[in-house]
Structure formats: C-alpha cells, structure tokens
gemmi code that builds the backbone of each chain (N, CA, C; Angstrom):
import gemmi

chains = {
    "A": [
        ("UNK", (-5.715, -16.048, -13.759), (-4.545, -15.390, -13.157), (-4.695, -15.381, -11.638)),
        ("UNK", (-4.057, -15.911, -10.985), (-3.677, -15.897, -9.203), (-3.071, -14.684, -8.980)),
        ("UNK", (-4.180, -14.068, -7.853), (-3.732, -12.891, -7.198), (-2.570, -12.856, -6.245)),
        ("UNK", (-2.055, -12.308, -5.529), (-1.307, -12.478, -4.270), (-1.536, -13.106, -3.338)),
        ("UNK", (-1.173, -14.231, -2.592), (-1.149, -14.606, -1.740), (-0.494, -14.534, -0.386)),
        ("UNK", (-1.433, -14.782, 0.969), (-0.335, -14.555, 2.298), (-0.479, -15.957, 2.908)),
        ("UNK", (0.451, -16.429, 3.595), (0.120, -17.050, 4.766), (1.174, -16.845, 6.054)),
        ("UNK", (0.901, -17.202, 7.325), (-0.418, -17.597, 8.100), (-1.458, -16.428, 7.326)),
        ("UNK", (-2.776, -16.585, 7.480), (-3.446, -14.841, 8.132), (-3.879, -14.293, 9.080)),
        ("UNK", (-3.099, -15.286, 10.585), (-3.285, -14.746, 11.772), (-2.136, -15.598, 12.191)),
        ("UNK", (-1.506, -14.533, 13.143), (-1.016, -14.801, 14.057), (-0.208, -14.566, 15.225)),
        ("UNK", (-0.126, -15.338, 16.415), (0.029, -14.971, 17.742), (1.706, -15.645, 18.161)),
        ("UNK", (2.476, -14.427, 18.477), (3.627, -14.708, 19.381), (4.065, -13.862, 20.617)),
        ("UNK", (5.241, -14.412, 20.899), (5.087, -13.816, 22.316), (6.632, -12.717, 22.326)),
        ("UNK", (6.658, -11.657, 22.951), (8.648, -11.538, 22.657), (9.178, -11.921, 22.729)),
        ("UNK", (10.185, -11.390, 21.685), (11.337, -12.278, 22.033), (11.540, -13.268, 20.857)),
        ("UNK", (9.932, -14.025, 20.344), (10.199, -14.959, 19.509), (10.693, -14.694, 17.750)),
        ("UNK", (10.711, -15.636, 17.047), (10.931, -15.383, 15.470), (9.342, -15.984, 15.022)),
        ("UNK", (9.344, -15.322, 13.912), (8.226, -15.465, 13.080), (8.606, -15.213, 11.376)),
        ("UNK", (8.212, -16.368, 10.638), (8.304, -16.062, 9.258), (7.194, -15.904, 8.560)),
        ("UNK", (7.168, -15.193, 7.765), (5.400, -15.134, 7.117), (5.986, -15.152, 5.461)),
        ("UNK", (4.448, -15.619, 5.110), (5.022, -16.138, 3.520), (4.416, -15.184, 2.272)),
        ("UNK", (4.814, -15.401, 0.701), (3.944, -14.225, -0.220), (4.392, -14.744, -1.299)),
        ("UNK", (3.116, -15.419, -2.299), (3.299, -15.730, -2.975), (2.840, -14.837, -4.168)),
        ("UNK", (3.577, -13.932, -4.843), (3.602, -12.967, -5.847), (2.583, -13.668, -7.084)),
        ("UNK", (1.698, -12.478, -7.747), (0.971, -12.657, -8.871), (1.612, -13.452, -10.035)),
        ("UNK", (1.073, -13.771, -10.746), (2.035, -14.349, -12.223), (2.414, -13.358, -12.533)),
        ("UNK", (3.437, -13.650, -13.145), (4.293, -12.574, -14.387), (5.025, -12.061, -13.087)),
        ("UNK", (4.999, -11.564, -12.010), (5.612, -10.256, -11.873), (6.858, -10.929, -10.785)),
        ("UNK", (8.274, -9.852, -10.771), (8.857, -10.394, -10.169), (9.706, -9.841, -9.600)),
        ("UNK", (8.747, -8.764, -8.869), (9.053, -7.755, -7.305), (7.927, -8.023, -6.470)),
        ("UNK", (9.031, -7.941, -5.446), (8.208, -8.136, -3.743), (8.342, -7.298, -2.894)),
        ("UNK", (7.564, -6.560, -2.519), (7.676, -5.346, -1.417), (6.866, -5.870, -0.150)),
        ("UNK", (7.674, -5.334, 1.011), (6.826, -5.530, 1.863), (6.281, -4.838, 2.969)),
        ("UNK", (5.556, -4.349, 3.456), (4.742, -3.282, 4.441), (4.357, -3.635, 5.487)),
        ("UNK", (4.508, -2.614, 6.412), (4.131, -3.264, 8.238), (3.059, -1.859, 8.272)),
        ("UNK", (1.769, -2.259, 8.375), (0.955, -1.356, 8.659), (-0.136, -1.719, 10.132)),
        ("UNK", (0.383, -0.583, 10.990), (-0.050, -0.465, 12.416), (-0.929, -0.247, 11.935)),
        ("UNK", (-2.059, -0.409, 13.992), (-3.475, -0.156, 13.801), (-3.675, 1.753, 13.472)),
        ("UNK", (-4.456, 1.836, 12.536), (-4.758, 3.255, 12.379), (-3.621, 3.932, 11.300)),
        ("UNK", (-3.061, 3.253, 11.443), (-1.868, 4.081, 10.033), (-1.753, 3.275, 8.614)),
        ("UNK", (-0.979, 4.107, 7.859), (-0.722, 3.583, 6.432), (0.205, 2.778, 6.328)),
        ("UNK", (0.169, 2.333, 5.386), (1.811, 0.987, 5.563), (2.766, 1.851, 5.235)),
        ("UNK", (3.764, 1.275, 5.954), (5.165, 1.490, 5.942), (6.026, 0.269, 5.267)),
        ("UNK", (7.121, 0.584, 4.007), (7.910, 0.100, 3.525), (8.665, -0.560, 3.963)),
        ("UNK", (9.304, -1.760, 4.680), (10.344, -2.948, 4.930), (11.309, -2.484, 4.059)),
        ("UNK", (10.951, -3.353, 3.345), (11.764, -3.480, 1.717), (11.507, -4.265, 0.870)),
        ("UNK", (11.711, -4.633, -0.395), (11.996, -4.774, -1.659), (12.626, -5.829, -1.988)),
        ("UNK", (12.229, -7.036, -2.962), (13.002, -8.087, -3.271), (13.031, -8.094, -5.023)),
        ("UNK", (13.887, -7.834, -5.661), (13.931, -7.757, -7.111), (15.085, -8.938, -7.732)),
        ("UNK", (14.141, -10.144, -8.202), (15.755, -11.034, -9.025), (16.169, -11.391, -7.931)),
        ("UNK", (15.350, -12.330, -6.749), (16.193, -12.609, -5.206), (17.164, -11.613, -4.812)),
        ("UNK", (17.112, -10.631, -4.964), (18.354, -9.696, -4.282), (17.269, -8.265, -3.784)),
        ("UNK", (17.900, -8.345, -2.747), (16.976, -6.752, -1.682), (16.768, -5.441, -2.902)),
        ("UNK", (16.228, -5.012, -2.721), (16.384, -3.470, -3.959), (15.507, -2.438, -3.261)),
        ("UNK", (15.790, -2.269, -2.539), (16.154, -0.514, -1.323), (14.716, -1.615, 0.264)),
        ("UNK", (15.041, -0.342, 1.266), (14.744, -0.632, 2.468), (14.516, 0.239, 2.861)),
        ("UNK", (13.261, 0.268, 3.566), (12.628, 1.427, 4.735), (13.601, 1.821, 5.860)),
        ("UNK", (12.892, 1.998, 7.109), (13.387, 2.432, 8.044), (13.640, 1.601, 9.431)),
        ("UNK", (13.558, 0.263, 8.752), (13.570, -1.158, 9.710), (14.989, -1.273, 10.341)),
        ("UNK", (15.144, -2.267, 11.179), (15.784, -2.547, 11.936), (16.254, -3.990, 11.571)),
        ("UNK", (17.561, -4.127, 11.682), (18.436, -5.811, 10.849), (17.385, -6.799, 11.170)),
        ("UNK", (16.829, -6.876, 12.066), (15.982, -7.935, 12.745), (15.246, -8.231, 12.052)),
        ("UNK", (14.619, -7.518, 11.117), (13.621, -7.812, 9.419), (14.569, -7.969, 8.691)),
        ("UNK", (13.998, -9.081, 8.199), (15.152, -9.520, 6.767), (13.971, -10.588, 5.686)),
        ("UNK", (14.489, -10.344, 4.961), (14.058, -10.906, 4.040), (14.228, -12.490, 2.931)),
        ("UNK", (13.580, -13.189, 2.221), (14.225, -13.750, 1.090), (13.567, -13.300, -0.221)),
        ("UNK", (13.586, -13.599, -1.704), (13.201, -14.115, -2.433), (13.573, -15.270, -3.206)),
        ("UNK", (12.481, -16.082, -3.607), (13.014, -17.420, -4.626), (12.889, -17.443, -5.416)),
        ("UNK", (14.158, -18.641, -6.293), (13.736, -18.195, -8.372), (12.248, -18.244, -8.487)),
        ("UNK", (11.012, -18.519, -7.689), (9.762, -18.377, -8.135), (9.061, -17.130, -7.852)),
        ("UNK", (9.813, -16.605, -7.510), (9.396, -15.054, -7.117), (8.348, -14.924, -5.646)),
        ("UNK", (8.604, -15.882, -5.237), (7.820, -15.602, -3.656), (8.877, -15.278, -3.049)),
        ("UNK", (8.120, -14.979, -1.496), (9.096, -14.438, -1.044), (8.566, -14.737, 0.548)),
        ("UNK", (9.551, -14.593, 1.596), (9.850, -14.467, 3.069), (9.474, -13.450, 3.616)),
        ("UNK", (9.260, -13.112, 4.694), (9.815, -11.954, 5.602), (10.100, -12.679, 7.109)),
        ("UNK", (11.442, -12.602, 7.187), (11.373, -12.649, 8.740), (11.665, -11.933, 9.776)),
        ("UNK", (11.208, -12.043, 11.131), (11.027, -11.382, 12.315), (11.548, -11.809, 13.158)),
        ("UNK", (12.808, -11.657, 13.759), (13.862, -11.918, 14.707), (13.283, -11.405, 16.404)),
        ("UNK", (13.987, -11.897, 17.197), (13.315, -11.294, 18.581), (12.038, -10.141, 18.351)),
        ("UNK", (11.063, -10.701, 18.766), (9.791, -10.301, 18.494), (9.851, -8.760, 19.556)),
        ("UNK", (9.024, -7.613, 19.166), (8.967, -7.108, 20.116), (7.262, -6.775, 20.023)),
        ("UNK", (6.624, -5.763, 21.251), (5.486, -5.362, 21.027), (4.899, -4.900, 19.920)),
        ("UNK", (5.725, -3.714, 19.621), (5.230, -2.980, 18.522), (5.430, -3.073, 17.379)),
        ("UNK", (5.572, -5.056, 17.020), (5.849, -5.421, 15.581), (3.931, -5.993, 15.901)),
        ("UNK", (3.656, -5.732, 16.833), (1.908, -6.244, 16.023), (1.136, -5.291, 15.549)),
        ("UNK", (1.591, -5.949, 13.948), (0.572, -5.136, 13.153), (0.075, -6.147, 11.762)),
        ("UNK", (-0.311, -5.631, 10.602), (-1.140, -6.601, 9.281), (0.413, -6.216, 8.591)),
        ("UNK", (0.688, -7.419, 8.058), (2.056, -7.183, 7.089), (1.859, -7.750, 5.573)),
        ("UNK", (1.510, -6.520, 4.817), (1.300, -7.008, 3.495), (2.383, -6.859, 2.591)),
        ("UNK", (2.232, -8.244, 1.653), (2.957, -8.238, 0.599), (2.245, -7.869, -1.038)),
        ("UNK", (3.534, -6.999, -1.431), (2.651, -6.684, -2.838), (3.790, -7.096, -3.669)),
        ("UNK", (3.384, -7.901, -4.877), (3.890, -7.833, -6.280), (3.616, -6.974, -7.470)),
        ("UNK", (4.530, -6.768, -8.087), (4.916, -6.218, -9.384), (5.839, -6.552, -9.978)),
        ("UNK", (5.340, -6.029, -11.729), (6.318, -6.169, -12.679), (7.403, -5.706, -13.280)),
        ("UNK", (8.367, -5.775, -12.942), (9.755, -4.054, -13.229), (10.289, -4.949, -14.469)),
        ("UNK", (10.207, -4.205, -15.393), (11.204, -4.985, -16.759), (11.351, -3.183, -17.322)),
        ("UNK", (12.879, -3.650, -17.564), (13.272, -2.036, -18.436), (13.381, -0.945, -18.246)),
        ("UNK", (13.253, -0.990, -16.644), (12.962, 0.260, -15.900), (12.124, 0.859, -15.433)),
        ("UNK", (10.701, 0.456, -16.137), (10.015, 0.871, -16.188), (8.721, 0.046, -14.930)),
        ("UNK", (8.283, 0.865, -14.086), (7.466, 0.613, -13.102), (5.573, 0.347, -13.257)),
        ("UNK", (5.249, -0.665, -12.263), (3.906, -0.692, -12.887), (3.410, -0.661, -11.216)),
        ("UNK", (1.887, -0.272, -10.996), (1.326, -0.336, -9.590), (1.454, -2.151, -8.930)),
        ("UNK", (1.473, -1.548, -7.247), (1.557, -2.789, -7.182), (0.205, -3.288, -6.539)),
        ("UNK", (0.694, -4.872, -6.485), (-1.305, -5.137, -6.151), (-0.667, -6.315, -5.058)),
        ("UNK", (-1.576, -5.839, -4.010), (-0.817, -6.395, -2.672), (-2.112, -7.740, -2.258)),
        ("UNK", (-1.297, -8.182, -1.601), (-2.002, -9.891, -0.751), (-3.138, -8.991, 0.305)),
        ("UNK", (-3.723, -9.897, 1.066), (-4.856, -9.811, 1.948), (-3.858, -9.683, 3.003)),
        ("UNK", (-2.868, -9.897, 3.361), (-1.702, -9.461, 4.510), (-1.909, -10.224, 5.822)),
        ("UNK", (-1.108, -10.280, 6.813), (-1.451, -11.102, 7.667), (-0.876, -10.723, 9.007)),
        ("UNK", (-2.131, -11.085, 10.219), (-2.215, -10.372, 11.205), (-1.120, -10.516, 12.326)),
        ("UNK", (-0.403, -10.205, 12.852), (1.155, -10.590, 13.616), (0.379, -9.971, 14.710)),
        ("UNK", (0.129, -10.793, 15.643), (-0.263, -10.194, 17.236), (1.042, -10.512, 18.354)),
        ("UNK", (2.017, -9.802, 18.968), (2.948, -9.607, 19.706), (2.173, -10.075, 21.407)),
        ("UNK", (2.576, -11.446, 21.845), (1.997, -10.810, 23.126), (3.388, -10.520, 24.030)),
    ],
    "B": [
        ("UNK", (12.757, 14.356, 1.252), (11.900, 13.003, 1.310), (11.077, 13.390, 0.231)),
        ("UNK", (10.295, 12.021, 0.569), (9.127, 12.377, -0.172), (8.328, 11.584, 0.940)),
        ("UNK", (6.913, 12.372, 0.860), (5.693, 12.363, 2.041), (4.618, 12.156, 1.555)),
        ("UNK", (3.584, 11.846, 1.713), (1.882, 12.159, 1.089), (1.453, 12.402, 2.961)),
        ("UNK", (0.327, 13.349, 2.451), (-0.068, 13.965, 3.426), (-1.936, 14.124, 3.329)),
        ("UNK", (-2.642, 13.070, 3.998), (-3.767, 13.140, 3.610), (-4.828, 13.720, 4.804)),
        ("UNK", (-5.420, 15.102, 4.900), (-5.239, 16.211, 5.578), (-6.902, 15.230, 6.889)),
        ("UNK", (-7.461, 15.112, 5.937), (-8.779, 14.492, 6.640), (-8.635, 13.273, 7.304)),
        ("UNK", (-8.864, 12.987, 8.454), (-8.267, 11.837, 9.248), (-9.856, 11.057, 8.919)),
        ("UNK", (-10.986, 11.608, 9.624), (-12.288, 11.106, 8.894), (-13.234, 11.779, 8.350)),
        ("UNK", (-13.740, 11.099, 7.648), (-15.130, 12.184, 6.935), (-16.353, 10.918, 6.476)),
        ("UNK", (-17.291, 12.091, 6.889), (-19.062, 11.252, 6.815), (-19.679, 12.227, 5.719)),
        ("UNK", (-19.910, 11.212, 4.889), (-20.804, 11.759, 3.750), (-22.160, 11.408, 3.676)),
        ("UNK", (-23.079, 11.572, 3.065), (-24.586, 10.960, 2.800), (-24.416, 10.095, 1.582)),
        ("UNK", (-25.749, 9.026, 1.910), (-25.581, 8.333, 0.204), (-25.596, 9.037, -0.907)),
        ("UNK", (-25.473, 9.104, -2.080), (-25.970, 9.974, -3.270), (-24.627, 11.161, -3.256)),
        ("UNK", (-24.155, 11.498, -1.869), (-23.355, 12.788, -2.092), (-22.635, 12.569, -2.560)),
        ("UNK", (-21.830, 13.734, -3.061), (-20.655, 13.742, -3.489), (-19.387, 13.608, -2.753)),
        ("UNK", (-18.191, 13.250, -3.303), (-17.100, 13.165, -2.371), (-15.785, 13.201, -2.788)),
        ("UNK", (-14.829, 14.063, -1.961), (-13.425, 14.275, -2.577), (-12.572, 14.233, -1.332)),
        ("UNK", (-11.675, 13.486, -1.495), (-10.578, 12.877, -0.331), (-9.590, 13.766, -0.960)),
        ("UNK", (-8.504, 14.249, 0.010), (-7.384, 14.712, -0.331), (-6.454, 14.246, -0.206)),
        ("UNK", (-5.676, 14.336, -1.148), (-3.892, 14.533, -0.904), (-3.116, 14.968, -1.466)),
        ("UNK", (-1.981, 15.223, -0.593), (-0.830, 15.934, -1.123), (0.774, 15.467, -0.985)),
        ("UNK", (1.662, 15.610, -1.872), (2.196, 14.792, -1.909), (3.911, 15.850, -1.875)),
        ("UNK", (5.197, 15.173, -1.214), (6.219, 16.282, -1.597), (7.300, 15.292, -2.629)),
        ("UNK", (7.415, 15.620, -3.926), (8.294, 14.747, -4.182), (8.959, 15.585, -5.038)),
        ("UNK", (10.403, 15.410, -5.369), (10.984, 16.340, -5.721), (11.082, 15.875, -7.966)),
        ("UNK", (10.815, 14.823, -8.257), (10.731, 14.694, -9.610), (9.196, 14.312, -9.626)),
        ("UNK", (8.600, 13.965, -11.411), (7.495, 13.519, -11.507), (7.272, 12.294, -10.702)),
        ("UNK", (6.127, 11.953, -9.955), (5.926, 11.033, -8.869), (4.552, 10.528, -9.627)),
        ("UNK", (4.678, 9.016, -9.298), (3.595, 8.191, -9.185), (2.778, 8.228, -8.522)),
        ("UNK", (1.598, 8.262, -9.173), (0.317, 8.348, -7.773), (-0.777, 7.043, -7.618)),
        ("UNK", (-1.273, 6.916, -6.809), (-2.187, 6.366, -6.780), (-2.939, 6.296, -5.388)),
        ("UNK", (-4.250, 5.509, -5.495), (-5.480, 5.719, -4.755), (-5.758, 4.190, -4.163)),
        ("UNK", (-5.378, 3.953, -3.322), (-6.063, 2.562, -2.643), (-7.041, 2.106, -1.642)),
        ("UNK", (-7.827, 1.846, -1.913), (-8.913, 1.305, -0.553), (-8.651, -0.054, 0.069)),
        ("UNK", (-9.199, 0.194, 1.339), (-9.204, -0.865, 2.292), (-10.294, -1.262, 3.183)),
        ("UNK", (-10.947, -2.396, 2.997), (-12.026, -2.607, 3.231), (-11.240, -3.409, 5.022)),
        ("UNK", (-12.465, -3.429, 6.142), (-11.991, -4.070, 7.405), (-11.021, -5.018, 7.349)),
        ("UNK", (-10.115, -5.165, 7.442), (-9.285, -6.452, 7.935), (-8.854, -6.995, 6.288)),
        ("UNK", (-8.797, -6.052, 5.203), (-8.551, -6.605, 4.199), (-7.395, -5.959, 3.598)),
        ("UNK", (-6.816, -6.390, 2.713), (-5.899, -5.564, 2.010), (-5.868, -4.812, 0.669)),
        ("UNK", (-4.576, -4.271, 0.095), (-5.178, -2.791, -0.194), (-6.110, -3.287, -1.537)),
        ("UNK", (-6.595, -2.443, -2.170), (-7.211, -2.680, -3.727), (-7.114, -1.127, -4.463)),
        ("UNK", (-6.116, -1.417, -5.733), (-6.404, -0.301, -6.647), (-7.239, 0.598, -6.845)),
        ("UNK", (-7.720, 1.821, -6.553), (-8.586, 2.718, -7.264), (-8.145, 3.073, -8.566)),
        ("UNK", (-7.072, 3.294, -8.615), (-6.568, 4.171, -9.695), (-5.143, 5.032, -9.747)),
        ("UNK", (-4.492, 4.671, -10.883), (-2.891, 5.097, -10.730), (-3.218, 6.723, -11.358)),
        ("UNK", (-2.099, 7.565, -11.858), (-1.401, 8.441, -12.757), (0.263, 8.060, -13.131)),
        ("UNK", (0.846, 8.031, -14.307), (2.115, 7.942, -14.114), (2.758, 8.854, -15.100)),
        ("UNK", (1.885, 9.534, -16.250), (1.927, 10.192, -16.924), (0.475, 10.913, -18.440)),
        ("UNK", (0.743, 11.893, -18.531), (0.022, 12.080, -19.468), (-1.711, 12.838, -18.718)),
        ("UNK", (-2.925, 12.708, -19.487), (-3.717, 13.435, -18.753), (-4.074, 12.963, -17.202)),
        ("UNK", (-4.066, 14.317, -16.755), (-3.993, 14.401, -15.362), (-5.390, 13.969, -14.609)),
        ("UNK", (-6.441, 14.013, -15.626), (-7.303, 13.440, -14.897), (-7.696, 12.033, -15.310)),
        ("UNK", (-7.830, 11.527, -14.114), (-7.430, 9.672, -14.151), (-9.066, 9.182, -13.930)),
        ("UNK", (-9.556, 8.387, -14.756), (-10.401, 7.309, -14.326), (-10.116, 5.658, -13.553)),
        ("UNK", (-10.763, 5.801, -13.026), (-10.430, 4.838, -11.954), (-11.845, 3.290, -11.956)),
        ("UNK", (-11.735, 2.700, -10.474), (-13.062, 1.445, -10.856), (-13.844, 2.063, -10.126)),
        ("UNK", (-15.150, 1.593, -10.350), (-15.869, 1.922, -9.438), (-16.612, 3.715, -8.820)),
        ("UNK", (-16.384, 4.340, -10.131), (-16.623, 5.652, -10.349), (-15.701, 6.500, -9.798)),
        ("UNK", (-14.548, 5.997, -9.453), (-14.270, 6.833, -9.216), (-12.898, 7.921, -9.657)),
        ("UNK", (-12.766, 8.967, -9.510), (-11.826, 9.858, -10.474), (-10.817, 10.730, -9.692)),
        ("UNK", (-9.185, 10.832, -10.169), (-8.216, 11.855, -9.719), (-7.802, 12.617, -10.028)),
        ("UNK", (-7.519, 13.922, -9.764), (-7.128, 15.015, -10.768), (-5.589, 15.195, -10.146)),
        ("UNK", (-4.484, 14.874, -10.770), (-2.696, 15.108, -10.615), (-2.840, 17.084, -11.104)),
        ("UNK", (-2.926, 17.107, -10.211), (-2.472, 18.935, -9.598), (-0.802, 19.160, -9.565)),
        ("UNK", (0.148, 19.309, -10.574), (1.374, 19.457, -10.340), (1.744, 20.919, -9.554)),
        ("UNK", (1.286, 22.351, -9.623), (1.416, 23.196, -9.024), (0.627, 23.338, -7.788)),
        ("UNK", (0.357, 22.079, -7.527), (-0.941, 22.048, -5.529), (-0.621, 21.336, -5.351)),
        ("UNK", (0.711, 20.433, -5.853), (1.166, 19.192, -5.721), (-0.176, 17.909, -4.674)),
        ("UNK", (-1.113, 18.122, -5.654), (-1.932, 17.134, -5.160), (-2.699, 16.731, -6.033)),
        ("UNK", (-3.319, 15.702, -5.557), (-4.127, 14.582, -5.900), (-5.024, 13.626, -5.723)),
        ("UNK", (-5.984, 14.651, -5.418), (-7.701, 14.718, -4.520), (-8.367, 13.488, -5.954)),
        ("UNK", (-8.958, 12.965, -4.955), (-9.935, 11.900, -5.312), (-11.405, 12.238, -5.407)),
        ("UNK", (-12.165, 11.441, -5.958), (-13.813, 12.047, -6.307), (-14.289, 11.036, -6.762)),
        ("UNK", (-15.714, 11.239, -6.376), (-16.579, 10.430, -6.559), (-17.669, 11.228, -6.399)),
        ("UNK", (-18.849, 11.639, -7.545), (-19.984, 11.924, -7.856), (-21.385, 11.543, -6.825)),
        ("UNK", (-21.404, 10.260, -6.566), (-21.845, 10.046, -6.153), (-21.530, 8.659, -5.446)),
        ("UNK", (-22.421, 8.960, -4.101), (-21.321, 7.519, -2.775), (-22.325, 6.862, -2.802)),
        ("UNK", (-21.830, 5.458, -2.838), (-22.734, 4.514, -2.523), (-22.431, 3.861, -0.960)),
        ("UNK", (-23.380, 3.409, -0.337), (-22.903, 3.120, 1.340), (-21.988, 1.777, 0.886)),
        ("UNK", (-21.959, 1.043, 0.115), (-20.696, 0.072, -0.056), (-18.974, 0.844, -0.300)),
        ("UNK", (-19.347, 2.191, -0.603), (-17.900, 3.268, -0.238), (-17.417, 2.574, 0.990)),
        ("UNK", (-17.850, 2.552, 1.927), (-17.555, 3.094, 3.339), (-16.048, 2.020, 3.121)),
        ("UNK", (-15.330, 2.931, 3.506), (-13.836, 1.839, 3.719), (-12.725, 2.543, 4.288)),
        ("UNK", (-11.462, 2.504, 4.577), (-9.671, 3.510, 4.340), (-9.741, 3.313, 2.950)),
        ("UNK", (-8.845, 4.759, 2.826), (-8.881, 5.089, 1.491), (-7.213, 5.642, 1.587)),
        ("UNK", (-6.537, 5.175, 0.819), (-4.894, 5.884, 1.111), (-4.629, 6.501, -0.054)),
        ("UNK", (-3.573, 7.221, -0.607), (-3.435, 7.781, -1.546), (-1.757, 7.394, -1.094)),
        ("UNK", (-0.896, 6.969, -2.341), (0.833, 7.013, -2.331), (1.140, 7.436, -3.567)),
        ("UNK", (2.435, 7.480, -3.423), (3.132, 8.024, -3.851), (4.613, 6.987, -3.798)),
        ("UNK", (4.873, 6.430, -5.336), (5.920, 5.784, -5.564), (7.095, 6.466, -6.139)),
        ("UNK", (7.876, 6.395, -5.831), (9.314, 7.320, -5.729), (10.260, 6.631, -7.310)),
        ("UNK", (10.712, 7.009, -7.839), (11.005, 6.386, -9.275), (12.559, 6.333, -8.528)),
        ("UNK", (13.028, 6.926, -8.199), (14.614, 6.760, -7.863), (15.074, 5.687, -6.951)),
        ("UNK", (13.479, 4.567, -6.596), (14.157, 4.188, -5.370), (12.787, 2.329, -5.617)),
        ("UNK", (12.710, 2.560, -7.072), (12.197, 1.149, -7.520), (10.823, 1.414, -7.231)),
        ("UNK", (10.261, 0.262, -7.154), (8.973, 0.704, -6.488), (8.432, 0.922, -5.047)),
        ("UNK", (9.185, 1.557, -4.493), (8.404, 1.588, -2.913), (7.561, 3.123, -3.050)),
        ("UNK", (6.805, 2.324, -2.074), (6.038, 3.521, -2.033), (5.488, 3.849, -0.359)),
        ("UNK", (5.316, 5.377, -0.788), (4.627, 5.822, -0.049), (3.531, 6.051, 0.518)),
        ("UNK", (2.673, 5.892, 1.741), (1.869, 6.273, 1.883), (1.452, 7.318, 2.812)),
        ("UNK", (0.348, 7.597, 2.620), (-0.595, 8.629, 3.365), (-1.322, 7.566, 4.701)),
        ("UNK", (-1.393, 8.532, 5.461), (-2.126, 8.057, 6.910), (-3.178, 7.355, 7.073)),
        ("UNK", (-3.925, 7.766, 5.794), (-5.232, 7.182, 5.392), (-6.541, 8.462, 5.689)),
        ("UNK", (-7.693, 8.202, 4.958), (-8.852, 8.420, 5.332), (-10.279, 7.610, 5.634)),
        ("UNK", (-10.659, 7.632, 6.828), (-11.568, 6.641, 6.809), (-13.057, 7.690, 6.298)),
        ("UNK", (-13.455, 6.695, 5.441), (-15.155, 7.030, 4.827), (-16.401, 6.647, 5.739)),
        ("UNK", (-16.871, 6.704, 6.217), (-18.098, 6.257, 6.622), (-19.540, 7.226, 5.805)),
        ("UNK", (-20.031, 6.054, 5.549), (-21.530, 6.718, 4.491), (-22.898, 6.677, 5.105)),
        ("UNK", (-23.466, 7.492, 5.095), (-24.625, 7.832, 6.241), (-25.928, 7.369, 5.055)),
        ("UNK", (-27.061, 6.981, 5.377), (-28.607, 6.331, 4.790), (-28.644, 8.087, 4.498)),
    ],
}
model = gemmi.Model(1)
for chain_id, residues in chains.items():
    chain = gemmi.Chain(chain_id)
    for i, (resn, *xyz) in enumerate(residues, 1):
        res = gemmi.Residue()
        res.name, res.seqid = resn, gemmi.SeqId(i, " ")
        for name, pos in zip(("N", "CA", "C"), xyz):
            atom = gemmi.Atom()
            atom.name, atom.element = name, gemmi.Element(name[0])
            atom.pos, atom.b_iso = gemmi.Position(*pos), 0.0
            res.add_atom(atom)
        chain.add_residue(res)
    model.add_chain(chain)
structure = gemmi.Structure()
structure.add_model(model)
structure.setup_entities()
C-alpha cells in the first residue's frame, strides 16, 4: 500500500509569483485536505477536495485554489506569492464513503520558502 | 467554533518518566479526536484516534488517551518516555458537520532529557 505522497519537497519563490504543489492520495481513499502550517504553529485547513469537487474551506484567500483528479490526487495552487505563504504545506488523504469519516494520514508536505 | 487548545507550549521530561500532554477541545457535538506527532521537518503521523465508544484509547508506540467529555479534554500519556519521544505532538479535533477538516492545536514540543 503507497502512503501519501508530495512533490516538490522544497521550494523557493519570490512575490508575486505562482506556485503549484502536487499530492498524490493513499489507495482506496478519495479525500484531499490541505494544510499550511507556519514555523511554530499547527496546520491550518485550506480546504477539502471530495469526488473532484471542493467540500468546505478554511480561512484562505481566492488566491489558493485547488484541483482534484478522477485519480484522486490533487493540486494546490498559489497565485501572487506573498511572504507569509512560507510555510510546509501538507496534504492528507482519506476515506469518506456513507458518511462516515475515517483519520487522515497526511504526506511528508513540502517546504514553500517566499523570498 | 470549534478550537483545541494545547495549554503547554514546551515540556522536558527524563527518560523512563512519565508523561501527559494536554488538550482541550470546544466543540459543540460529539467530536473526533486525535493525537499526531511530528518528527523535524517531517509530517504528521497517527498516535491515536477516539470516534466513539471507550474513552480510553490505545494508541502506537505506548502510547494512551483518555476522551474526558465533562473536561472536554483529551490528555495524552505515556508511562514511560523513551528519548526517541522527543518530537511536536498536536492533538485535533475533526468537526463532523464540516467533512473531515480538522482542527488543530498549537502543538507541544517534547524534548527528553538522559
């Protein structure tokens, strides 16, 4: 069974720019959440990709957006870069069938340095 | 809202000691819990969920949670630390009304003393 995957797992832009980072979800499961966790804090929620369609959103700004594909990976992208988007951005998968929720088990995440 | 609130920003234990991380959580229905560590520059790894049923949870790696519904918390433990503990330790809280996102806590960092 293949865990979560990220790619890049580093990397450097400058403001202003776009950046896409990638997540390739566990088998079976086919939700994608995604988290921006600064230095010293806990992650914070983006949002949610369920069945390629968004399914709820943090406290972000349009400039994060998202995809998912019928393979259940998924996007995040980063529109005009600013400083205080450098942080580790992990993606986690899970399995939602029936309503019913299971923990999620997140990628090694990847490092977004703003210069 | 709903919040987790994990009161200890850091804590130093000895090898062998014992150890209990806190948290607390505000959610207004039964809430999902769980316990995640984070080793340097890595991402998160399961300790251990609750989602129903007995409140005290076994977890990997020895370690155990007790779901406190009237202290609305859900302190973590471990008997005894091994210096491979040393890591962030978060505790969330997944919101059922709102899929799976979740919440987290600020974190606690472990450091384990010889």
């Amino acid at each position: 069974e293949t865990g979560v995957t990220q790619s890049p797992t580093h990397l450097i832009k400058t403001r202003g720019q776009q950046v896409t980072l990638r997540c390739s979800s566990q088998s079976g499961h086919n939700t994608v959440s995604w988290y921006q966790q600064a230095l010293g804090q806990g992650p914070q929620f983006i949002f949610q990709y369920y069945r390629e369609e968004e399914n709820g959103r943090g406290n972000f700004p349009p400039r994060f957006s998202g995809l998912q594909f019928p393979n259940y990976s998924s996007e995040l992208n980063v529109n005009a870069l600013e400083l205080d988007d450098s942080a580790l951005y992990l993606c986690a998968s899970s399995s939602r069938a029936g309503g019913s929720y299971n923990e999620q088990f997140f990628g090694p995440g990847t490092r977004l340095t703003v210069l | 809202a709903q919040s987790v609130t994990q009161p200890d920003i850091h804590i130093t234990v000895s090898e062998g000691a014992s150890l209990e991380l806190r948290c607390n959580y505000s959610y207004g229905a039964t809430p999902y819990l769980f316990w995640y560590v984070q080793s340097p520059g890595q991402g998160l790894q399961l300790l251990l969920k609750y989602f129903s049923g007995d409140t005290l949870v076994q977890g990997i790696k020895g370690f155990e949670a007790e779901f406190k519904r009237s202290q609305s918390s859900f302190n973590l433990r471990k008997p005894s630390v091994h210096w491979s503990d040393a890591a962030e330790y978060f505790c969330a809280v997944g919101a059922s009304n709102t899929g799976n996102q979740f919440y987290f806590g600020t974190g606690t960092s472990l450091t384990v003393i010889p």
